[in-house]
C-alpha positions in Angstrom: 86.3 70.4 117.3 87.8 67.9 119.7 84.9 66.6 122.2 86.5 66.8 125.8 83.8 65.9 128.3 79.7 65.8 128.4 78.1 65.3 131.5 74.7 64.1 131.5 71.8 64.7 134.4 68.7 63.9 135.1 66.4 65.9 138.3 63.2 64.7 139.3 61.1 68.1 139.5 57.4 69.7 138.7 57.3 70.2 134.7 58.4 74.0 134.0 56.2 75.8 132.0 58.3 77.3 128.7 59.1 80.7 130.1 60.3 79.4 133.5 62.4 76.1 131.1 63.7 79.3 129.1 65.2 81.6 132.2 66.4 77.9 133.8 68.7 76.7 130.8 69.7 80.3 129.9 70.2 81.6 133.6 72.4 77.9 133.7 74.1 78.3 131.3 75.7 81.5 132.6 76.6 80.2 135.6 78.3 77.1 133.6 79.9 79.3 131.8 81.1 81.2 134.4 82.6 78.2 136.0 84.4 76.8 132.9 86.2 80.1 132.7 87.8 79.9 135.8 88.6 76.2 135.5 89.2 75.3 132.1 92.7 76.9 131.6 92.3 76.4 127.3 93.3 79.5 125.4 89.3 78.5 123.5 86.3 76.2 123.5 82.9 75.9 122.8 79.7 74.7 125.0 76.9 73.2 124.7 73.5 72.9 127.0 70.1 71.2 126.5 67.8 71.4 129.1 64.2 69.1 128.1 61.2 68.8 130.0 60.5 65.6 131.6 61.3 66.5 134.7 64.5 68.6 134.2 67.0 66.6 132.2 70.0 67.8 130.3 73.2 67.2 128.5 76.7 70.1 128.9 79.0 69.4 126.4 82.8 71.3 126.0 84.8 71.3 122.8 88.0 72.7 122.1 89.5 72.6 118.5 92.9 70.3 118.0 95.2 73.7 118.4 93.4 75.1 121.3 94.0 71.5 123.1 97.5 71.5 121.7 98.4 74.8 123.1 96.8 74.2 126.5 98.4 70.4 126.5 102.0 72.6 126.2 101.5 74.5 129.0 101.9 71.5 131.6 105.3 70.3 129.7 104.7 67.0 129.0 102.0 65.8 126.8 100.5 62.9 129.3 100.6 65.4 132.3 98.7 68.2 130.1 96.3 65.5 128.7 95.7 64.2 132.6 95.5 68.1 133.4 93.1 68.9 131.2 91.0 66.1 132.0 90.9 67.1 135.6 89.7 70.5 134.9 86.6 69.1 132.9 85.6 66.8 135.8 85.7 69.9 137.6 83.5 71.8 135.3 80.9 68.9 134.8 80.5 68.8 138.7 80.1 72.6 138.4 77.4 72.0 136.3 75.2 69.5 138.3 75.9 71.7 141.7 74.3 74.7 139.8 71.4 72.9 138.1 70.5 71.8 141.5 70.8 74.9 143.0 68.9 76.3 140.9 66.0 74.0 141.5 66.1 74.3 144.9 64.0 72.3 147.5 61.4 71.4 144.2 64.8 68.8 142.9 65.1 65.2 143.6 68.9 63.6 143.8 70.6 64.0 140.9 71.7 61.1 138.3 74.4 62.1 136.4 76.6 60.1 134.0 80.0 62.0 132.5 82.2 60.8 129.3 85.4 61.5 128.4 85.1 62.3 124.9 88.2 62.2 122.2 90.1 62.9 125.4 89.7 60.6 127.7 89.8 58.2 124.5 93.1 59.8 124.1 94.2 59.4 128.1 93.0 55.5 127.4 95.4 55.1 125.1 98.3 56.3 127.1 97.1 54.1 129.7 97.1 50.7 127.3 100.9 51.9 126.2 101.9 52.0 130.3 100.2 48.7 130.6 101.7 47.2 127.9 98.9 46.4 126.4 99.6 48.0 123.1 102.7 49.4 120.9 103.2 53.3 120.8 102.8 52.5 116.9 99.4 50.9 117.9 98.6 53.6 119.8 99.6 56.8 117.8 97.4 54.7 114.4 94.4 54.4 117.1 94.9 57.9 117.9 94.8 59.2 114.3 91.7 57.1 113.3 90.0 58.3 116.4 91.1 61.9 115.1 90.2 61.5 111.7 90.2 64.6 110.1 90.7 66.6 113.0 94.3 65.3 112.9 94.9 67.6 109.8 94.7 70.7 112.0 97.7 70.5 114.2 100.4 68.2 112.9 102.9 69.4 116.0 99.5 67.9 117.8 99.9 64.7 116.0 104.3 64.3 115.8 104.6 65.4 119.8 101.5 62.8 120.8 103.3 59.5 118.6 107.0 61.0 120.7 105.0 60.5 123.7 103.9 57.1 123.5 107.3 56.1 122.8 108.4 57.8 125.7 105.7 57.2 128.1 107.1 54.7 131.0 105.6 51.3 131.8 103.5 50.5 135.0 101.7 47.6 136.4 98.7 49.1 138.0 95.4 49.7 137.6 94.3 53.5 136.7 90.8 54.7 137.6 88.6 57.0 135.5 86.5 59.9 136.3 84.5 59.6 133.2 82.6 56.3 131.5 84.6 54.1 129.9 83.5 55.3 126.5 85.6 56.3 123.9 83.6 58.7 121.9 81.2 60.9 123.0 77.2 60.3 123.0 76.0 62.8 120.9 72.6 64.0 121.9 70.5 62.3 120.0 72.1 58.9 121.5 71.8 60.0 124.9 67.5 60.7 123.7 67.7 56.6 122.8 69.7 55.1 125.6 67.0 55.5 128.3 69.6 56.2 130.7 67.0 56.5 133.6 64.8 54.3 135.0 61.8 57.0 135.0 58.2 56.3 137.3 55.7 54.7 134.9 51.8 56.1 134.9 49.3 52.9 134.9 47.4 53.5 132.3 43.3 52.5 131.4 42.9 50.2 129.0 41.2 51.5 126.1 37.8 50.3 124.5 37.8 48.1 121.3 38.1 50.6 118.2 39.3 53.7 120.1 41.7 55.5 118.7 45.4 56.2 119.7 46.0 59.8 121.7 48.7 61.8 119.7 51.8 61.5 121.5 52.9 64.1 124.0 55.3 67.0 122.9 57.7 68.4 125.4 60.0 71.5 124.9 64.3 71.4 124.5 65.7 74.4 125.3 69.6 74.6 123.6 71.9 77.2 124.8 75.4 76.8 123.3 78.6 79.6 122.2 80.5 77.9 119.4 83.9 79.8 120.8 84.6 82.7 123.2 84.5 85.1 120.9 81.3 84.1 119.4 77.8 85.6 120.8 75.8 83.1 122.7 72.8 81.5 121.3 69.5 79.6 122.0 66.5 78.1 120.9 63.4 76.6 121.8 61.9 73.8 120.1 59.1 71.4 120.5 59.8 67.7 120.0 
C-alpha cells in the first residue's frame, strides 16, 4: 500500500471515559469515512484512525495500493495533473476529518493543532517539482522514485514506465510551488508521531517526594484503532491500554 496523506490532531478536552473514547473514534470514523467516499475519487483505499486519551489526540491515515493510485492518476490524463489531483482530494479529506472530530466534541474542545504529511505522494509530487525546477534529471528523479517505492514498484509496472515518461516530459518553471502538507517525504508512522512530542502539552507541578519513596507506576491511558484495510473489507477496532 502506497501512503497518501495522514493528518495529525490534537484537542484540548475532559479525559473520556472508555465507553464514551469507544462511540467517539468509532462514531468518527464513520463520518470520515463518509467524507473520503465522496472526495477521494480512487477506484480503493484503506483508512486508518487512532483516537488516545490525553485529551483527545489522533492520527487518520489513507492508503491506496500502487494500481488503485495508477488507475485513479489515469483518469485526469496526464500523470502530474492526476498526482496534483489526487493530492487535493486528500487535503480535502484530512480537513474533513479535524471539522468532524471537533464537531463532535462540541463546546467541551479547545482549538485544534493539526499537522498533515504527504506520504509516498506528496514525496512523489516533490519530485516532479525538483524536475520543473531543474533541480534534478528525470533519470534522477524516476531512480528516487523507485527507491522511494521499493517493492511497491513491482505492482504496477505501467505505474512505474508512464511516471519515468513524465519526468521527461514535464516542462520547466522558475517559481516557487507551495505545499499543503509537511515537507516530509515519508509518512510518520504512528509510533513516530507517539515520540515526536508534537505538542507543547500543560505541565502538572508536581511535590517533591521524601527521601526513599518509591516511584508511582506510570499512568496507562486507552488507544482506540478503527481502520478498513479496503472497501470491500469489514471495518474493525480495538481497544488497548498503553
Amino acid at each position: 500500500m502506497i501512503d497518501i496523506g495522514t493528518t495529525d490532531f490534537y484537542f484540548a478536552a475532559p479525559q473520556p471515559s472508555k465507553p464514551d473514547l469507544e462511540k467517539y473514534s468509532l462514531l468518527l470514523f464513520d463520518r470520515w469515512e463518509a467524507g473520503v467516499e465522496k472526495n477521494l475519487i480512487l477506484p480503493d483505499y484503506s483508512l486508518f484512525l487512532e483516537v488516545e486519551e490525553g485529551s483527545i489526540q489522533g492520527v487518520g491515515k489513507v492508503a491506496a495500493s500502487l494500481t488503485a493510485l495508477y488507475v485513479g492518476i489515469a483518469t485526469y490524463g496526464s500523470f502530474i495533473s492526476g498526482v496534483k489531483t489526487i493530492k487535493e482530494q486528500v487535503v480535502t479529506v484530512s480537513d474533513y476529518l479535524v471539522e468532524k472530530a471537533e464537531q463532535q466534541l462540541g463546546s467541551d474542545a479547545g482549538p485544534p493543532k493539526v499537522r498533515k504529511y504527504g506520504g509516498t505522494l506528496g514525496s512523489l509530487q516533490r519530485l516532479f517539482v525538483k524536475v520543473q525546477r531543474g533541480e534534478i534529471s528525470p533519470e534522477q528523479a524516476t531512480k528516487e522514485a523507485e527507491l522511494l517505492l521499493g517493492e511497491n514498484a513491482e505492482e504496477s509496472p505501467e505505474f512505474m514506465n508512464d511516471l519515468a515518461k513524465s519526468f521527461k516530459t514535464t516542462p520547466r518553471f522558475h517559481q516557487q510551488i507551495g505545499f499543503p502538507f509537511e515537507e516530509y517525504d515519508v509518512f510518520p508512522n504512528v509510533a513516530q508521531i507517539e515520540n515526536n512530542q508534537k505538542y507543547d502539552r500543560p505541565r502538572t507541578s508536581r511535590t517533591p517526594r521524601a527521601p526513599g519513596t518509591p516511584s508511582p507506576p506510570p499512568a496507562s491511558h486507552l488507544r482506540v484503532e478503527v481502520w478498513r484495510e479496503s472497501k470491500k473489507h469489514s471495518k474493525n477496532f480495538r481497544t488497548i491500554t498503553i
